[in-house]
N, C-alpha and C positions, 0 to 999 in steps of 0.2 A: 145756065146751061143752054146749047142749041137745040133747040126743040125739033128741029130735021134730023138731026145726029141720034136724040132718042127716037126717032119716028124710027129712024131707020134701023137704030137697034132693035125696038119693040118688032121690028118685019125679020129679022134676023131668026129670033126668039120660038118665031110664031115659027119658021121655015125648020127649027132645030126638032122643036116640039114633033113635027110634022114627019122629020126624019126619023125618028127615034119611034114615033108610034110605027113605023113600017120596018123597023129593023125584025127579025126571028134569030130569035138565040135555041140553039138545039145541043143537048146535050145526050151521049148514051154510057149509061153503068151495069155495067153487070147483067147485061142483057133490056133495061128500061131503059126507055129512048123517051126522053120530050122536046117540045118544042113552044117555048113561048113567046110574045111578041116583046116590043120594046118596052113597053109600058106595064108589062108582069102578068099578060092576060094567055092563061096555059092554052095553045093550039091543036098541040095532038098530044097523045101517049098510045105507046106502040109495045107492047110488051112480047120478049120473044119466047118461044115454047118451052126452050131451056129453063129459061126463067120462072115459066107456071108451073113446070113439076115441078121446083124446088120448093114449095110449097107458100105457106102464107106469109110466116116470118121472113124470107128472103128476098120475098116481094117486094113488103116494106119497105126494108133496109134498100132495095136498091130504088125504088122508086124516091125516095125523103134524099139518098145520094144524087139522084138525076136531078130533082128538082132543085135541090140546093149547088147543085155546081150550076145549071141553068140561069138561078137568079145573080151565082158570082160574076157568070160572063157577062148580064145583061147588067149589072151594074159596072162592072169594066168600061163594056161597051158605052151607056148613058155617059161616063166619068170621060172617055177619049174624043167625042163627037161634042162635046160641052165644051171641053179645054179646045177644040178645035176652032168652033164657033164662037168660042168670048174671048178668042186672040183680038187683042187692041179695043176691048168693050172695057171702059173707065165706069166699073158699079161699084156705086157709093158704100161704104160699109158701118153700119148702123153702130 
């Protein structure tokens, strides 16, 4: 293999990597808002009033909703920026 060719991939990698820790994925349910970065690390939660009166059960429920559609986008997102990035990268497959 050319060893420039993996050099240059391994800088590619590093740039994806890069991209992807700066991306924020934000999602809102039922009144719970979050926001996490690319890399799964939760930013904010924002909860609106509507939602506190409804008490503790409904909190929950919408907060485990926010986060779970959150981690769907940011897995989307990681899966569309990858497939972007390893157009024309030849990785060997074990």
């Amino acid at each position: 293999m050319d060893i420039k060719k993996l050099m240059k991939q391994a800088k590619d990698l590093k740039k994806l990597q890069k991209e992807i820790s700066k991306t924020v994925i934000e999602s809102e349910v039922n009144g719970a808002k979050v926001s996490i970065s690319g890399t799964g690390e939760v930013k904010s939660f924002i909860m609106s009033k509507e939602l506190y009166n409804k008490g503790k059960e409904e909190i929950e429920k919408a907060v485990i909703r926010a986060i779970s559609s959150c981690l769907k986008k940011q897995l989307d997102s990681q899966k569309e920026i990858a497939e972007q990035a390893l157009k024309g990268i030849n990785l060997p497959i074990f």
